[in-house]
C-alpha positions as CSV (number, residue, x, y, z in Angstrom):
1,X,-11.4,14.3,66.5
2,X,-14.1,12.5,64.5
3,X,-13.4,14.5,61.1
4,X,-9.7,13.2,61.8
5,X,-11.3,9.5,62.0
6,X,-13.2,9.9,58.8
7,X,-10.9,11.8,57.1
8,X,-8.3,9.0,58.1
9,X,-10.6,6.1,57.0
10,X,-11.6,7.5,53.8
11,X,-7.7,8.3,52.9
12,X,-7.5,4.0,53.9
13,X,-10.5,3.1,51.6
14,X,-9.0,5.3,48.9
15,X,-5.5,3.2,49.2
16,X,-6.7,-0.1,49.5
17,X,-8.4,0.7,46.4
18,X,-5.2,0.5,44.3
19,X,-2.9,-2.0,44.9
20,X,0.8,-1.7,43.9
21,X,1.0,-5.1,42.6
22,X,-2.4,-4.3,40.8
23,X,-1.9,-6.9,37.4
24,X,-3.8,-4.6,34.9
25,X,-2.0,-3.6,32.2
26,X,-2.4,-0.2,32.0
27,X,-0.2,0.8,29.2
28,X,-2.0,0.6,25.4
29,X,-0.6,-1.8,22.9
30,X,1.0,0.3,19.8
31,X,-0.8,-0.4,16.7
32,X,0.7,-2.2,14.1
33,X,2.1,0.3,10.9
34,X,1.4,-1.7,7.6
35,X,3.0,-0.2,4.2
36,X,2.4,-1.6,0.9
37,X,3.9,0.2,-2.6
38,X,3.6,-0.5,-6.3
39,X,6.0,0.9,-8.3
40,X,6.5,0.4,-12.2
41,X,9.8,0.1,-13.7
42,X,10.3,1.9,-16.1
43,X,7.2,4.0,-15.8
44,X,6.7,4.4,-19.0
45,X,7.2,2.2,-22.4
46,X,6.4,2.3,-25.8
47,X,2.8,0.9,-26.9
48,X,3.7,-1.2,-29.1
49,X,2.1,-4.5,-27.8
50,X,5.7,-6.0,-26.4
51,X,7.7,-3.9,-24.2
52,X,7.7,-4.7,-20.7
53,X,8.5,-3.2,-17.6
54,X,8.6,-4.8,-13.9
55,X,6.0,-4.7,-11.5
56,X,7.4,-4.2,-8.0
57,X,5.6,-4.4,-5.3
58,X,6.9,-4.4,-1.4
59,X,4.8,-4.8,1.8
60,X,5.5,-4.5,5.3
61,X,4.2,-4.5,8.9
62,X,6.0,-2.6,11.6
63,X,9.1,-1.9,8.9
64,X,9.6,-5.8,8.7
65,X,8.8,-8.1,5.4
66,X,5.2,-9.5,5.8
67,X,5.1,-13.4,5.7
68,X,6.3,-15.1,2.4
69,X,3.7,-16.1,0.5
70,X,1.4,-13.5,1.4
71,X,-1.2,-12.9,-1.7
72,X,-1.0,-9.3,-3.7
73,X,-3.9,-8.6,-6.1
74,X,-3.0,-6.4,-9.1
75,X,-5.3,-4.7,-11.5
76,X,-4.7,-2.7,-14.2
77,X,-7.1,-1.2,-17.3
78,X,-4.4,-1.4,-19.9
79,X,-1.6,-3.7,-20.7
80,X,-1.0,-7.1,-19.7
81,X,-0.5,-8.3,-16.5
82,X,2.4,-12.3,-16.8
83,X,0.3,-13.0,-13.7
84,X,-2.0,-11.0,-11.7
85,X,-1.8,-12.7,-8.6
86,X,1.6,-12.6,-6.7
87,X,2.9,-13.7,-3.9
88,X,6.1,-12.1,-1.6
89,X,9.0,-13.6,-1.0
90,X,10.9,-11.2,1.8
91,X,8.2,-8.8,1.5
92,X,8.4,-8.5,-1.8
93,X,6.4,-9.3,-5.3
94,X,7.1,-9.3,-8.7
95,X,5.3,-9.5,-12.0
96,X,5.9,-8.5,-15.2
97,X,3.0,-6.2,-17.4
98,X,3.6,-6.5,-21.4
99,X,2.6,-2.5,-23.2
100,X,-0.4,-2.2,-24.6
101,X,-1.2,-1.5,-27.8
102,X,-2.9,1.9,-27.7
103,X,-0.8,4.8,-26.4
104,X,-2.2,6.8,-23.2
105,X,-1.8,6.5,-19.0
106,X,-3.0,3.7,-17.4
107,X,-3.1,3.0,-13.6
108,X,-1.7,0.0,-11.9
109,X,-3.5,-1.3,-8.5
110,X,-2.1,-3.4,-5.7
111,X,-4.0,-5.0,-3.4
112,X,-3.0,-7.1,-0.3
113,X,-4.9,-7.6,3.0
114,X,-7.1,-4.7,3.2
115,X,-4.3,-2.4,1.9
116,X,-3.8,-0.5,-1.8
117,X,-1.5,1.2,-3.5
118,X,-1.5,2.6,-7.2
119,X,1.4,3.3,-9.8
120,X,0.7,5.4,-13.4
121,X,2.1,3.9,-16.1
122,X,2.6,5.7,-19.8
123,X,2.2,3.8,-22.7
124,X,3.8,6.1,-25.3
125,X,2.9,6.3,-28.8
126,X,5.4,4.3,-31.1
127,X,5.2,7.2,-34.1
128,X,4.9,9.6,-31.6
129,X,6.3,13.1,-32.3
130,X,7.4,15.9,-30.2
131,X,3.6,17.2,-30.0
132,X,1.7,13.9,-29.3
133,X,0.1,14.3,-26.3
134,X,-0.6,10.8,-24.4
135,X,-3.7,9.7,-23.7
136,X,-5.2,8.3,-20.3
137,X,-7.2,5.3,-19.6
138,X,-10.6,6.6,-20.7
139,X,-9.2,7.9,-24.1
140,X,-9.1,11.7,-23.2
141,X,-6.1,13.6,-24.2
142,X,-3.8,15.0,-21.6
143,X,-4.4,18.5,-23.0
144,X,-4.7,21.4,-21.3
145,X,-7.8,23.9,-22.4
């Protein structure tokens, strides 16, 4: 009879530990998804100093345009960036990057709250034959020993 008493108030204790209008929030939060992409358009152009091809760039948080007028940072070792800094309009930002004069692959960086992404770019050479071989950033061929 007493193990029926303790056994009884223990199940109690137990219950009145939990309460089924408990307010904790016991379900986690989903984390936010962010996506940001460079792209170049066209990805490659002549290196002539005045071709141009369009920088786009498109960022989003849980597949929805980030804010307008959210800052993107590009970068880039070769060519010439109109702007630089950009800003999105409907998640998306523009800019415009003007060929270099030297032929080879450059890189093109975007950065935007935290986040990067980064694009090749060829400049080709303008007298280039069917042999030239471009070159990268750092001057090294694209050769294969």
């Amino acid at each position: 009879m007493m193990r029926r008493v303790l056994l009884t108030l223990s199940l109690l204790w137990i219950a009145s530990c939990t309460s089924p209008t408990d307010s904790t929030d016991d379900t986690t939060q989903a984390e936010d998804v962010y996506a940001l992409t460079v792209q170049a358009l066209p990805s490659a152009i002549p290196a002539d100093g005045v071709s141009k091809l369009t920088v786009f760039v498109e960022y989003r948080i849980n597949d929805q345009p980030v804010a307008d007028s959210t800052r993107v940072i590009l970068l880039n070792p070769m060519g010439t960036l109109a702007a630089g800094t950009i800003y999105t309009m409907g998640g998306v930002a523009l800019d415009t990057l003007t060929a270099d004069s030297v032929a080879g692959i450059g890189w093109l960086v975007a950065y935007a709250d935290g986040l990067r992404d980064s694009t090749e770019i060829m400049f080709t050479s303008v007298d280039a034959g069917p042999d030239a071989l471009p070159r990268d950033s750092f001057g090294n061929s694209d050769a294969r020993e």
